[in-house]
N, C-alpha and C positions, 0 to 999 in steps of 0.2 A: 504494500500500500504506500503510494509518495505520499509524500508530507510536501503541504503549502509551503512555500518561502515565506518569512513571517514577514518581509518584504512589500507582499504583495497586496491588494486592496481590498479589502472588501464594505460594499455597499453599505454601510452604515442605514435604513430605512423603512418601514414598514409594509415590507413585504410577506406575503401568506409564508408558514413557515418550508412548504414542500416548494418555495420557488427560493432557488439560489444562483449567486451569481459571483464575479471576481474579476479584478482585473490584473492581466499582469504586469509587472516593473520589469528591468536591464535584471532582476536578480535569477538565481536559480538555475542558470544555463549549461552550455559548453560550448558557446560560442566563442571565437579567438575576439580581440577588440579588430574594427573598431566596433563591431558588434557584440561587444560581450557583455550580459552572458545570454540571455535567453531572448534570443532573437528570433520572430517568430515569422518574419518577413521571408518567402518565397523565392523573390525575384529581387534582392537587396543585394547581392554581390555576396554574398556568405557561404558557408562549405556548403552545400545541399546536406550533406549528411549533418552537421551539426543541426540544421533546419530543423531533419527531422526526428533527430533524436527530440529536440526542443518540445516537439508538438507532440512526441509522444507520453512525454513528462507532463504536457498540460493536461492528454487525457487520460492519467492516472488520475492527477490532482481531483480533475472533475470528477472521476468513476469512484474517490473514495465517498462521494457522497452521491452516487446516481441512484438512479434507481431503486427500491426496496428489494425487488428480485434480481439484484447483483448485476444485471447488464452494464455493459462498461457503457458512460457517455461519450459520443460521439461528439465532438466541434467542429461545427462545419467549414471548411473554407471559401468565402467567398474574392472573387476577383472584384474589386473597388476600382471605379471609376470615375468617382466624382458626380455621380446621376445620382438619382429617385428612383430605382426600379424596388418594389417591394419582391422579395425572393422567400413564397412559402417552402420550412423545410420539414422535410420525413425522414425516417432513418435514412432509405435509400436515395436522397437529394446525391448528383456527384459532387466532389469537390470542382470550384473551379468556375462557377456560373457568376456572369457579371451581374453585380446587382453588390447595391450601398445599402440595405435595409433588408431584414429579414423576420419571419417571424414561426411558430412554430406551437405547437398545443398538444406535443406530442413529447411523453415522459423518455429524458435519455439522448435529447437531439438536444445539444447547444448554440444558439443562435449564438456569433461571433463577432463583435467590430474591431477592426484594427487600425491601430492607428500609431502617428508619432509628428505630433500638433495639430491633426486636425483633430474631433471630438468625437469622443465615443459615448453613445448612448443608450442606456440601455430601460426598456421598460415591463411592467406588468399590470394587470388591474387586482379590484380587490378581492375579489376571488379566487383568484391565482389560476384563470382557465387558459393562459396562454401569457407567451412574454414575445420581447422584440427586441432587435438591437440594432442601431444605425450607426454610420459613419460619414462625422459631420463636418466636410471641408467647408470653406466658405461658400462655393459657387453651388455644393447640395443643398445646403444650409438655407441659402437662399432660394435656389431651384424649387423649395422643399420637401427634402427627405424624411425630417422629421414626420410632418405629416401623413406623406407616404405609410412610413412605420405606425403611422395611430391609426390608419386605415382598417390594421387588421382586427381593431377593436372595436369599428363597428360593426353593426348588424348591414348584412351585404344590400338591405335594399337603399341604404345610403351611399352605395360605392359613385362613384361617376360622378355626375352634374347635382348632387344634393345637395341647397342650402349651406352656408358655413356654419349657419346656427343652428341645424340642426345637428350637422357633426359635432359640433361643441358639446351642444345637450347630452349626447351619445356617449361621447367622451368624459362628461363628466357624471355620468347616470355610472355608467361602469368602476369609476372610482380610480383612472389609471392614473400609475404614478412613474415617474420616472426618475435616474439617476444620474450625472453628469458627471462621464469621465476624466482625468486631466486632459489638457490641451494648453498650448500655444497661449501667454494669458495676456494681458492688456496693454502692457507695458512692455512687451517686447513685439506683437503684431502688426507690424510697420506696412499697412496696402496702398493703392492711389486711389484715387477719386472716384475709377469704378468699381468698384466694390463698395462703398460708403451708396455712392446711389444706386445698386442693385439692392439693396435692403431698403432706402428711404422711399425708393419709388414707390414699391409696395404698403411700407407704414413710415409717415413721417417719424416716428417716436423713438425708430431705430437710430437716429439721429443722436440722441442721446451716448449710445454705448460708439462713439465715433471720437477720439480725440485730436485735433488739430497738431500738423506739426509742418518744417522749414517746409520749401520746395513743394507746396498742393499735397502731401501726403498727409495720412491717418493714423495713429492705432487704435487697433479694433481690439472689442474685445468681445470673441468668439463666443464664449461660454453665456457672456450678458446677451448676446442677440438670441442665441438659442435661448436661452429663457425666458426673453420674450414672446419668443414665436410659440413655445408649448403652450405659455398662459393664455396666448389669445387662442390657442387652440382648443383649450378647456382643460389642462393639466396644470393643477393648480400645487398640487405636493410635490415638490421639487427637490432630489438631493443632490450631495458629491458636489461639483466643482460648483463654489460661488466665488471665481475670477481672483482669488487672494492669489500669491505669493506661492503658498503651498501647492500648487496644481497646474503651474505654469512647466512645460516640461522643457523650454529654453533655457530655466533661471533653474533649476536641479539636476544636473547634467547626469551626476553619481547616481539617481531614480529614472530617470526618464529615460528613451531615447528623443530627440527632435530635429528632422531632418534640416530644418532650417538651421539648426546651429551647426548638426553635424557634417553634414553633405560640404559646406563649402571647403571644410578641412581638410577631408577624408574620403571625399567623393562618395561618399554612403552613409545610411544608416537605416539602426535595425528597428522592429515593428513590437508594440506591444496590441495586445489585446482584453478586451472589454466581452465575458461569457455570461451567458443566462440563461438556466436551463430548469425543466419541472424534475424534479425527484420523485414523483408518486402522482 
C-alpha cells in the first residue's frame, strides 16, 4: 500500500465523506530535476519511464482509499488543450482524449487536472453522486470551462441553449461545491491587454481582479477570476486557493512546479495534478 507524500494537498472542505480527492506537489517522485520528483507531465521532456513509474505511484496512492471492494482506482489521462470540451469518464475511457474538463459518477474512475500555473479544479455536489475536474488556463477560463465542468451537474434537459438562471438555480439546488487548486497567483501573472478584455467583455467586474502595470500590461489574478465566474454561476462554497502567497506556484518553486518560471531556464517543466474520485 503507498503512503501519501505528506507533501501533498489535500482538499480541506465539505465534501460527502465516500468523495475524495488530492492534489499532487514536485514531492514523492523519481524524476531527475529539472523535473524532480514527481512529475507527472507526458510530453514534458522527462525519462518516459520515470513518467511512468510516477503515475503508477499516484494510482497506488489513490487505490489505498478506492473502492470498498479493493479495485484499484484508475486516473484518467487527459490530453489538455486549453478548450471547454466536457470528457464523460468510465473505467474503460482510453487515456489520451483531448478534452480540459471531465466528469465521472462512477466508483474507482478518477477525474484528473493537471496543471503547472494554470488552475486546477476540482468539484462535487452535496450528495456526492458524481464529481468533476477542470483545467483552468486563462483563455478556458474565459472560453468557459469551468462551466462546461458544472454542466454535468445539471439535469440534461438544461444542457444547450437553457436560461443562465436557470442553470444557476440547478446549480445551486444540487449544492455543488468546488475547490481551487494552486496556480500562477496575482503578483507574479504579468498578461496584455487581451486577456484583461477577454474577461471584461463578458462581465465588467472582472475588471477588478486586473492590476495595472509599465508598458499596457496586467497582472491577473487567475484564481480571483475563477471565482468569480463559479459565483455567478451558482457555486457559492468555495475552497483551496484564495490568491495568497501560499498557492502561487511561481513564488514556491521547492512545492510547485511552474512553467513560466521554469521553462525559460531549463526549457521544461514538470506537471502536477489535481484527483477526484467516489470510493463507494
Amino acid at each position: 500500500m503507498a503512503a501519501q507524500p505528506a507533501d501533498w494537498l489535500r482538499p480541506d472542505w465539505p465534501a460527502p465523506a465516500h468523495v475524495h480527492a488530492v492534489c499532487t506537489t514536485r514531492a514523492g517522485g523519481v524524476s531527475a530535476a529539472p523535473w524532480d520528483s514527481f512529475n507527472l507531465g507526458r510530453y514534458a521532456g522527462d525519462d518516459p519511464a520515470a513518467v511512468r513509474a510516477n503515475w503508477a505511484t499516484l494510482q497506488a496512492v489513490l487505490s489505498a482509499e478506492g473502492p470498498a471492494d479493493g479495485r484499484p482506482v484508475r486516473p484518467v489521462y487527459l490530453r489538455q488543450v486549453h478548450g471547454t470540451v466536457l470528457q464523460p469518464l468510465l473505467a474503460d475511457t482510453p487515456d489520451g482524449i483531448e478534452a480540459d474538463a471531465c466528469t465521472t459518477a462512477q466508483a474507482g474512475v478518477a477525474c484528473v487536472a493537471m496543471a503547472a500555473d494554470c488552475l486546477p479544479v476540482l468539484f462535487t455536489d452535496r450528495a456526492g453522486t458524481r464529481v468533476a475536474a477542470a483545467h483552468a488556463g486563462w483563455r478556458g477560463l474565459a472560453a468557459g470551462v469551468l462551466e462546461s465542468a458544472l454542466e454535468s451537474f445539471q439535469p440534461p434537459a438544461l444542457a444547450g441553449q437553457a436560461q443562465e438562471a436557470m442553470k444557476k438555480e440547478a446549480i445551486e439546488a444540487a449544492g455543488v461545491i468546488a475547490w481551487l487548486g494552486p496556480c500562477i497567483g496575482p503578483t507574479a501573472f504579468e498578461v496584455g491587454p487581451e486577456v484583461r478584455e477577454a474577461f471584461c467583455v463578458q462581465d465588467g467586474a472582472a475588471a477588478a481582479h486586473f492590476r495595472p502595470r509599465a508598458g499596457g500590461k496586467y497582472l491577473a489574478d487567475l484564481a480571483g477570476l475563477a471565482r468569480q465566474r463559479l459565483r455567478a454561476a451558482g457555486v457559492e462554497r468555495l475552497y483551496g486557493n484564495d490568491s495568497s502567497p501560499a498557492w502561487c506556484t511561481v513564488g514556491n518553486p521547492s512545492r510547485f512546479f511552474s512553467y513560466r518560471r521554469d521553462n525559460p531556464r531549463f526549457g521544461a517543466s514538470g506537471r502536477m495534478a489535481a484527483c477526484i474520485w467516489l470510493a463507494g
